[in-house]
Phi, psi and omega in degrees: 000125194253135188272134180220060178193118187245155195229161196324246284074279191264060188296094170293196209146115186271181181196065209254154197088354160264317190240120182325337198260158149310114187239114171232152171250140221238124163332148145241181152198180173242158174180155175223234185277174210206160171237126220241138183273141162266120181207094176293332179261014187250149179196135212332076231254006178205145162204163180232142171301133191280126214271302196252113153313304160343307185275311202299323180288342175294318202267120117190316172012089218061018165316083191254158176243145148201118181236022171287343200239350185070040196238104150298126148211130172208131175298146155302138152284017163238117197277163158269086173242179172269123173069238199252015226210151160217125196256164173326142142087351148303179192209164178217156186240143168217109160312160160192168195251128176253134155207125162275066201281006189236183185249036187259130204251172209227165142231167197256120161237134156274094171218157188264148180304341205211071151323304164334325177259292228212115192247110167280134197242010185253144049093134125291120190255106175302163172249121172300180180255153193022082162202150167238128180218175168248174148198200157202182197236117164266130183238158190245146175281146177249291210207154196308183169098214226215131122243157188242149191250136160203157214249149201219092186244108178049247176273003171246163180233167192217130197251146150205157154269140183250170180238126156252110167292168181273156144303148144305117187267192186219105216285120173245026166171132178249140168220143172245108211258359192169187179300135191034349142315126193200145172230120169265171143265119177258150174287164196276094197251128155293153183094326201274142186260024137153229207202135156223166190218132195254154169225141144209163185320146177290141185091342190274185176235336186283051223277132189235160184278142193237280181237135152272142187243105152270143200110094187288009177264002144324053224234034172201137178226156197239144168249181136262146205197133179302166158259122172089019147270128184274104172260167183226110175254123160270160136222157183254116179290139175247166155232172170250150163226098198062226167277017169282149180243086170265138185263154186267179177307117164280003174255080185235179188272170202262164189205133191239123178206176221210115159278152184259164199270084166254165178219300153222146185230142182302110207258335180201135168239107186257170166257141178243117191075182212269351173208040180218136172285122173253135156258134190237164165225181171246125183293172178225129172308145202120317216258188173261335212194194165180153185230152196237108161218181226178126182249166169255020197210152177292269194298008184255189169330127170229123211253154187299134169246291172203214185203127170235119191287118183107149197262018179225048183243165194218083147155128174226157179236140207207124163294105157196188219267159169327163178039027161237137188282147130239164191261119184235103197256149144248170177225151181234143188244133157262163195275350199263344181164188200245169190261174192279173168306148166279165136344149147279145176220126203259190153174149189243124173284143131315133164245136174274160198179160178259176219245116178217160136287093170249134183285176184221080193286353188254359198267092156282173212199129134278087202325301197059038171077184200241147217048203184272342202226116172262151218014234229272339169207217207254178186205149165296128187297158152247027197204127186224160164207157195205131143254151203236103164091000198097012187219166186253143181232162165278022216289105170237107176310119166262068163356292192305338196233024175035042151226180172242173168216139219244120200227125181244126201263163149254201231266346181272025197050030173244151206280101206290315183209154177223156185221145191252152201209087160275133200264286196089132154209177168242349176199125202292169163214348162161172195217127150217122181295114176287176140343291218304273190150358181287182144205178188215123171258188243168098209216124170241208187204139125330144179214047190300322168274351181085004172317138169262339182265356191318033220300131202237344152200141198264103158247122190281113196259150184210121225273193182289009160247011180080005165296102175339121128255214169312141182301151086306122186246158166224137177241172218290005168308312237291155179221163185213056158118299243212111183284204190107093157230118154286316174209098188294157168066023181265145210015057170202216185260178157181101189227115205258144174229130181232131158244153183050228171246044183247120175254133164243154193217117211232143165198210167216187209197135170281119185289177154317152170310177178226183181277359134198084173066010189239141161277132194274207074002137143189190119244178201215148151201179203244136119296106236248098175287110188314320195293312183304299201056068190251152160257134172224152158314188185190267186067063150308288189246158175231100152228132211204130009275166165224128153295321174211165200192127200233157163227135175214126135249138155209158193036041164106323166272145207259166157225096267198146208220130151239123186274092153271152175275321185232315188221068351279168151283096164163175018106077182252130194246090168299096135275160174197116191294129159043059181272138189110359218246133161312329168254009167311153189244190191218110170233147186271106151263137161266141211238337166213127206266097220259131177266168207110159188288127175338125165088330191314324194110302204253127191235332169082041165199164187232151176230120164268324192199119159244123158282140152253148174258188183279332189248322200208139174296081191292139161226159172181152204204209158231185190182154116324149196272354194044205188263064132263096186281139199252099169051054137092008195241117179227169164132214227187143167070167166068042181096348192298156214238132169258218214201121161303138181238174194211114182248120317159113171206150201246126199291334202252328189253330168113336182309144201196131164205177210229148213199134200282119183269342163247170181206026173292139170336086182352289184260290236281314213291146190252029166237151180270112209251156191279167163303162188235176098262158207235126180260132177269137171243330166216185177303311182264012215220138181178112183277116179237130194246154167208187174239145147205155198239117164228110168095162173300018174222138169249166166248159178249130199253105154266141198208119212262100156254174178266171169334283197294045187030035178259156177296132182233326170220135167237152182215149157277132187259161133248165206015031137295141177259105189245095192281323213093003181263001145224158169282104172328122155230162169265149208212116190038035185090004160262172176242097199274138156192167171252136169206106216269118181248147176267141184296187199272326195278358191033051174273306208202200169219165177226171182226136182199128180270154173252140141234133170237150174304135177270074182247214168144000000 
């Protein structure tokens, strides 16, 4: 790109007080040999006033007259750039006045000091003898830094320095590493004689220099920063010339970010001694202290435990009973205040215990199909469980009277009291117990007309004695990519998760007709303010078809599971870092790749479970082997037997992988293996049951993975009965569910809960 405008050489600027040396920001160009032009007719067509004595004798610098010998020559303080700069792969014009008074004519050599920087692109040329001109030398920036141009008339030489300034870089990332600490990071301008890196308040102009980087090999610097203050940070590439500092464009974008009150994050909570829990941290510099609390819920209430004094102290140890889980937040105290919560991080004692049955005759009960999935795709449990008051409770949907009924066990599991809690629907859709102590149920209606004003689903929020308050309503406009609901909750899930006073409610839906003519899939979802019970769309994700639909929050981030069929086909796991936040961020991992036609239906796989771990997002199912081949046998369909699968994503980077917890044969092998589910018993521990069937007797396969996914304990049940049609919870060191069996004389059915210890 050749530049046709000439402008100052040096547009100075002091910048005092922040960095000791003189920071100017500086025209450059570049040259090496050069032809110097004769041009009477060109002219000054911008110029800018030099601010600084200083830059204007730099740019004019080795400037000579010599009329002794009758030989004029001297450069201009003016260049040809585009605005005030001449950057690398730009070209340049640098005048200059020639007069000659003798009759001895000259040629004129022109060269640069710094090829590497400053490329001369013009001829050598003579200079007549008794003749006067102006002309200039065109030269190119090659690369930053400082070169001197110098004109060669016999014996003399003629001087100027040119500047080629760096590119602009760009900031790629603010982390906030401790208490008032954060490190950016830059892209790398090669050439460049370092960095300086400026703030001012977000939203301001008033950018002041915080640290110099000297050295272009350098891209990340660590600072200090108030807290819960919004700075808007740059950074400026410079180069040097001796102990001058010319600064690059100051017109780069800006990274705007605000530290937070953090604090020491909970590295491990182990057992320790035959009933007491160690929790360790890495301590952080700064603090005085650290407070310890603790839940019996991840996302609930978390109460003051104890308070630990010195800010280099890393570890407590606290007695408690077996077979409960609990959740452990620290907050690290400063002199200036105290940081926000930490992540939870959990842990579990094993309680030993035997494997028991109770019947439960008293229990009605609407099955609502056997696993979670009839054919090809999923369905809502009708069987829930929750504890309360100290006690284990029952939630079972009555389809036939649209209610529910609430079975309060007492300590032998058997049914102390029941209470009926009538609804209405046209189609059930899901139960969730909050933190909060509420619970909200989730019920939809036909929309058979396509009403946009219609409410197609009601969630009914209900405090801890089961008293109605507010509705949240959705109607049938809402949309996801595609508008529309004709049938909430259709061939899929519906399922809630709440952080703070946010209920998110992820399910799927028959959309509006379409523009050709078929009602699609998909799925949708809500975000619910609890106090309000307002609604809003949410829609993280679009996937359609989705078969199933799983929502987890932890530590602030959300997570969202779709078994698709079409867009994608597999399996997809939606995070979002610091979800609610201004900077959350988002990432799509696909986590099992389903082979086959788009839209097909039949995918040769079930989704059981999704856990967040202290590390990593556990999923898990059955499957076709697809191309993860099981003993050398991979596809899909056509009788192939599946394999519990176990899928593995690393919460900070996404990485993901898949890993068989069975390996039976595809084709040759004769057990049949059932759906599955999966129980969190802490952040590094997650029980996961299935059946296998050979033959007429089955077994219930319990089985312990770690975070990481190793196998740590398995155990066999024989003739317990595991369909997989509610999610199994835990309860006083057992793992509890219901399940209605047919008797051996096939006279009838029973209903009977199992436990078995939740051990490893």
């Amino acid at each position: 790109m050749r530049t046709k405008i000439a402008v100052i050489l040096l547009a100075a600027g002091l910048l005092a007080g922040i960095i000791p040396n003189q920071m100017n920001w500086v025209s450059a160009a570049g040259l090496e040999e050069i032809e110097w032009k004769e041009d009477t007719t060109r002219q000054t067509v911008w110029k800018e006033n030099i601010s600084s004595g200083e830059t204007n004798r730099a740019a004019g610098s080795g400037n000579k007259e010599n009329d002794k010998n009758g030989v004029y020559f001297k450069f201009s303080d003016y260049v040809h750039v585009p605005g005030y700069a001449l950057t690398p792969g730009l070209t340049t014009d640098v005048y200059f006045d020639y007069k000659n008074d003798t009759d001895t004519s000259y040629k004129i050599y022109v060269s640069s000091s710094n090829p590497n920087v400053v490329k001369v692109l013009s001829k050598v040329k003579s200079a007549p003898a008794n003749s006067e001109f102006s002309g200039y030398v065109s030269l190119e920036g090659v690369g930053p830094g400082v070169a001197e141009i110098t004109a060669k008339i016999g014996t003399k030489e003629y001087k100027t320095k040119i500047y080629v300034l760096p590119d602009n870089t760009e900031i790629k990332n603010i982390k906030q590493t401790g208490y008032k600490n954060i490190v950016l990071t830059w892209k790398k301008v090669p050439g460049t004689g370092g960095y300086l890196i400026e703030r001012a308040p977000a939203g301001g102009e008033n950018y002041q220099t915080v640290k110099k980087i000297e050295g272009d090999d350098k891209t990340s610097a660590v600072l200090e920063a108030e807290w819960e203050k919004q700075y808007s940070y740059r950074v400026v590439v410079f180069i040097k010339d001796g102990d001058r500092i010319i600064l690059g464009s100051p017109y780069v974008n800006s990274y705007t970010f605000a530290t937070r009150k953090i604090g020491a994050e909970i590295t491990s909570v182990q057992k320790s001694g035959s009933s007491s829990l160690l929790l360790k941290w890495k301590p952080m510099k700064g603090a005085t202290g650290y407070k310890i609390y603790r839940s019996l819920y991840e996302n609930g209430t978390y109460k003051f435990v104890s308070r630990v004094s010195g800010g280099n102290k890393s570890s407590y140890k606290q007695k408690v009973d077996k077979g409960v889980t609990y959740y452990y937040k620290l907050v690290t105290v400063y002199p200036e205040g105290a940081s926000k919560f930490s992540e939870a991080v959990s842990q579990f004692i094993p309680k030993k215990g035997k494997a028991k049955t109770v019947q439960q005759n008293k229990i009605t009960r609407n099955i609502g199909g056997s696993g979670q999935y009839s054919g090809n795709w999923a369905h809502s449990d009708h069987t829930y469980y929750y504890q309360a008051g100290g006690k284990m409770h029952v939630v079972c949907v009555q389809d036939d009277n649209a209610s529910l009924k609430i079975y309060t066990m007492d300590s032998n599991m058997r049914v102390k009291s029941t209470k009926t809690i009538k609804i209405g629907y046209d189609v059930w859709g899901g139960f969730y117990h909050g933190p909060d102590g509420n619970f909200y149920v989730a019920v939809g209606f036909h929309n058979y007309l396509e009403r946009r004003e219609k409410v197609v689903i009601k969630v009914i929020k209900y405090n801890s004695r089961w008293k109605q308050g507010k509705t949240a309503s959705i109607r049938g406009k809402a949309s996801n990519v595609f508008r529309g609901i004709y049938e909430p909750f259709d061939a899929g899930n519906c399922r809630m998760d709440m952080q703070g006073k946010t209920l998110y409610l992820v399910t799927s839906r028959k959309m509006f007709k379409g523009e050709d003519g078929l009602r699609h899939q998909s799925n949708i979802s809500f975000k619910i303010d609890t106090k309000k019970m307002k609604v809003r769309e949410a829609n993280d994700s679009y996937v359609s078809h989705s078969f199933n639909q799983f929502v987890k929050f932890k530590g602030g981030n959300l997570y969202v599971l779709d078994h698709g069929d079409a867009y994608p086909r597999a399996l997809m796991l939606t995070m979002v870092n610091g979800y609610g936040t201004e900077d959350a961020g988002k990432k799509k991992k696909t986590l099992f790749s389903f082979q086959g036609e788009t839209g097909d239906n039949y995918t040769g796989c079930t989704a059981g479970g999704m856990e967040i771990g202290k590390n990593n997002v556990l999923v898990c199912g059955t499957s076709d082997p697809h191309k993860y081949n099981v003993k050398g046998v991979s596809g899909y369909g056509n009788g192939l037997k599946k394999n519990v699968y176990l899928s593995l994503t690393n919460r900070k980077t996404g990485k993901t992988k898949v890993k068989w917890l069975t390996q039976y044969h595809a084709i040759k092998t004769s057990v049949t293996v059932g759906e599955v589910r999966m129980v969190k018993l802490s952040d590094t521990r997650f029980a996961i049951l299935y059946t296998t069937t050979k033959g007429n007797r089955s077994n219930l396969q319990y089985l312990v993975v770690s975070d990481a996914g190793k196998k740590v304990y398995s155990k066999t049940y024989p003739d317990i009965s595991f369909s997989a049609n509610s999610q199994p919870v835990l309860n006083r060191g057992k793992i509890v569910w219901i399940e209605t069996v047919h008797r051996a004389d096939y006279s009838g059915t029973d209903t009977k809960m199992y436990c078995i210890p939740a051990v490893y």
